[in-house]
C-alpha beads as a LAMMPS data file, in Angstrom:
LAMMPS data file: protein, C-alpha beads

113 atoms
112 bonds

1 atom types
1 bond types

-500.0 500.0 xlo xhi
-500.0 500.0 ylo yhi
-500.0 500.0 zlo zhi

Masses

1 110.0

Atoms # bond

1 1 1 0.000 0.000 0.000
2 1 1 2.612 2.393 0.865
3 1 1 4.400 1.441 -2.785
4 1 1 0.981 2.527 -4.331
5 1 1 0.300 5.968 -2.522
6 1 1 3.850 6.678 -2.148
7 1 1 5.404 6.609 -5.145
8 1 1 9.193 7.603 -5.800
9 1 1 11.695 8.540 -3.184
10 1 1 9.234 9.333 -0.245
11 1 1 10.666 6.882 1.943
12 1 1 14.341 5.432 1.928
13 1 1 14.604 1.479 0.811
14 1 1 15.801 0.503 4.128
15 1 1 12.722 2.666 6.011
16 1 1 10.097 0.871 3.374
17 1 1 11.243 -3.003 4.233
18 1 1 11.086 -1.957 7.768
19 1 1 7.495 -0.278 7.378
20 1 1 6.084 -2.892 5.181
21 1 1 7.827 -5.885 7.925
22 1 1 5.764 -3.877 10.409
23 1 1 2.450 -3.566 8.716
24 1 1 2.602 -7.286 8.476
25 1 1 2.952 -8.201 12.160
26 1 1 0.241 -5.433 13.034
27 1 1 -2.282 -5.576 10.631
28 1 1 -4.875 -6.853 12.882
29 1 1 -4.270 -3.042 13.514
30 1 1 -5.166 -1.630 10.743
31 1 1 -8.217 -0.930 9.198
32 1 1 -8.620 -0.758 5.954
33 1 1 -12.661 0.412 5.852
34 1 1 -15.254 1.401 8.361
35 1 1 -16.505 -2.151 8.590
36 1 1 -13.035 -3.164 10.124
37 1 1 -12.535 -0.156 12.962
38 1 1 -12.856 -0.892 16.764
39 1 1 -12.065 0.876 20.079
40 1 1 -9.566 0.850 22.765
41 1 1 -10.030 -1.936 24.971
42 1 1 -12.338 -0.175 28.035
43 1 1 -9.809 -1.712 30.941
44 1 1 -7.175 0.810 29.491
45 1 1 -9.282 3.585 28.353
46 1 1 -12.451 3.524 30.190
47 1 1 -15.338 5.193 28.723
48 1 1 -15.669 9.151 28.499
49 1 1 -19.382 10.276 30.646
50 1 1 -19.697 13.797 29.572
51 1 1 -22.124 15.704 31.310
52 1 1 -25.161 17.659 29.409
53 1 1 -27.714 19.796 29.698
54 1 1 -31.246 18.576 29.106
55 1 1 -32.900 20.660 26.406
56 1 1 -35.614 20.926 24.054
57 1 1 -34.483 20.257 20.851
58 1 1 -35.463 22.356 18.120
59 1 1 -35.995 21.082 13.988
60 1 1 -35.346 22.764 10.804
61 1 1 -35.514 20.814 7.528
62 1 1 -32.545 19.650 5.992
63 1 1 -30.536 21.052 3.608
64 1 1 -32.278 19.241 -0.120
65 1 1 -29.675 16.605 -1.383
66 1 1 -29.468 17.458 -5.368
67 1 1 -31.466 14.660 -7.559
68 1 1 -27.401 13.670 -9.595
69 1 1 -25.923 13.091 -6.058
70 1 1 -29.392 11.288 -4.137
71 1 1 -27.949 7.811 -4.525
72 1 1 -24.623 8.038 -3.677
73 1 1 -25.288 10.155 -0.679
74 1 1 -27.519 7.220 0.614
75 1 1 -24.827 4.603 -0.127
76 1 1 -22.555 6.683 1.585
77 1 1 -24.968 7.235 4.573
78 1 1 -25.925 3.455 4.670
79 1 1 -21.756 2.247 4.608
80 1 1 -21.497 4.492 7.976
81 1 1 -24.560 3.447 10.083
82 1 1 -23.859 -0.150 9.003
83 1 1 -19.970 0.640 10.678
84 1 1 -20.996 2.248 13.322
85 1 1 -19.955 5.560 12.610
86 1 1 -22.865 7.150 12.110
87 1 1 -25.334 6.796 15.253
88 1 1 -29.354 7.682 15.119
89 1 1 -30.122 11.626 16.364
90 1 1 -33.288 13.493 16.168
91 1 1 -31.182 16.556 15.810
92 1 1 -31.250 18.683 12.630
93 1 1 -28.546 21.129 11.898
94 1 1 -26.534 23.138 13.216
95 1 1 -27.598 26.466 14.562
96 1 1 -26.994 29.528 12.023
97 1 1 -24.123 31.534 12.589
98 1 1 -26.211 34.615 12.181
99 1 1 -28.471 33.717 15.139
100 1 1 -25.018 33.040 16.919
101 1 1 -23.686 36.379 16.143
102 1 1 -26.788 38.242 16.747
103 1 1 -26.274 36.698 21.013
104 1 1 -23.089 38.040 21.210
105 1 1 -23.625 41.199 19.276
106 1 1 -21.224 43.180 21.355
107 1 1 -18.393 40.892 21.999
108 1 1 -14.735 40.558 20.731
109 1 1 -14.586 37.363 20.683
110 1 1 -16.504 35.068 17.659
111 1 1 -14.173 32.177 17.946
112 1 1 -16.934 29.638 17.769
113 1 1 -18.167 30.672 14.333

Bonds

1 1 1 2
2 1 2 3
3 1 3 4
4 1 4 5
5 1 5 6
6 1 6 7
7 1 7 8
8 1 8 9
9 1 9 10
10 1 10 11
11 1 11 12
12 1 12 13
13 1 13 14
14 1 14 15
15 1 15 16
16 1 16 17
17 1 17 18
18 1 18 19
19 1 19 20
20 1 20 21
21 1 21 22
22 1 22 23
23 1 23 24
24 1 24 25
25 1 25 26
26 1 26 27
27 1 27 28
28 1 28 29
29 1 29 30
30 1 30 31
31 1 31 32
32 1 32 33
33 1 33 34
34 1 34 35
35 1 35 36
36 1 36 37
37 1 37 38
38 1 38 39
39 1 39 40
40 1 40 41
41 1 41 42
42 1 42 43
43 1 43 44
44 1 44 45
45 1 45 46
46 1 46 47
47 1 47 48
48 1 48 49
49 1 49 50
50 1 50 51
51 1 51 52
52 1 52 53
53 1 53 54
54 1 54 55
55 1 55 56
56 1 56 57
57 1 57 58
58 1 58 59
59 1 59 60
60 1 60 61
61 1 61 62
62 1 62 63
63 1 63 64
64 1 64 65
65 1 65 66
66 1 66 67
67 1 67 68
68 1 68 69
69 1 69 70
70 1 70 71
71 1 71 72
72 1 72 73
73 1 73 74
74 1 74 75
75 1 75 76
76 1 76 77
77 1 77 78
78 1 78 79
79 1 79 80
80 1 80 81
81 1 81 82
82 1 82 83
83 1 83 84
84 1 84 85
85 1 85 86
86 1 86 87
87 1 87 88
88 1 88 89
89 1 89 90
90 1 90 91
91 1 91 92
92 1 92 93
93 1 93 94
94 1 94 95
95 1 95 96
96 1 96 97
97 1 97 98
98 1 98 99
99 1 99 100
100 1 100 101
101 1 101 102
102 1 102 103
103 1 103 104
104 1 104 105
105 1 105 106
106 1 106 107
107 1 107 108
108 1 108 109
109 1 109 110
110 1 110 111
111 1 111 112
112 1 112 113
């Protein structure tokens, strides 16, 4: 793999025989699409809990996928809930900037837009 995306003299001969005799022994590591990616195991890196706020969610409609695109988006879509990296939310998009910039009308700080 690193022949193919690396092409020329990106890394020296003796730093690609020791790369490619490493992606052999850890390859379990490696993965190649979504279908093959894990986690850390929870005994070393327990689980995050982040605190939140309860809220009321609000809902705008989505932004319209064009017609050319519509089935590629969806394969796309279905690849990442199927991996896991997508996960189901009844959230819709983000909030405008404007809206964000209208609260803090004021203030020198817009680092969050």
């Amino acid at each position: 793999i690193i022949d193919k995306v690396h092409e020329g003299d990106f890394l020296q001969p003796a730093e690609r025989e020791l790369m490619h005799e490493f992606m052999m022994k850890h390859e379990d590591g490696f993965a190649w699409d979504d279908s093959e990616k894990g986690h850390f195991r929870e005994d070393f890196f327990p689980p995050v809990t982040m605190p939140v706020i309860v809220h009321m969610p609000w809902v705008l409609r989505n932004m319209p996928i064009p017609p050319g695109l519509y089935d590629k988006v969806v394969e796309c879509v279905r690849i990442k809930i199927e991996s896991g990296a997508y996960e189901p939310s009844n959230s819709g998009v983000p909030p405008f900037t404007e809206q964000m910039a209208e609260s803090m009308g004021g203030r020198a700080c817009y680092g969050c837009l």
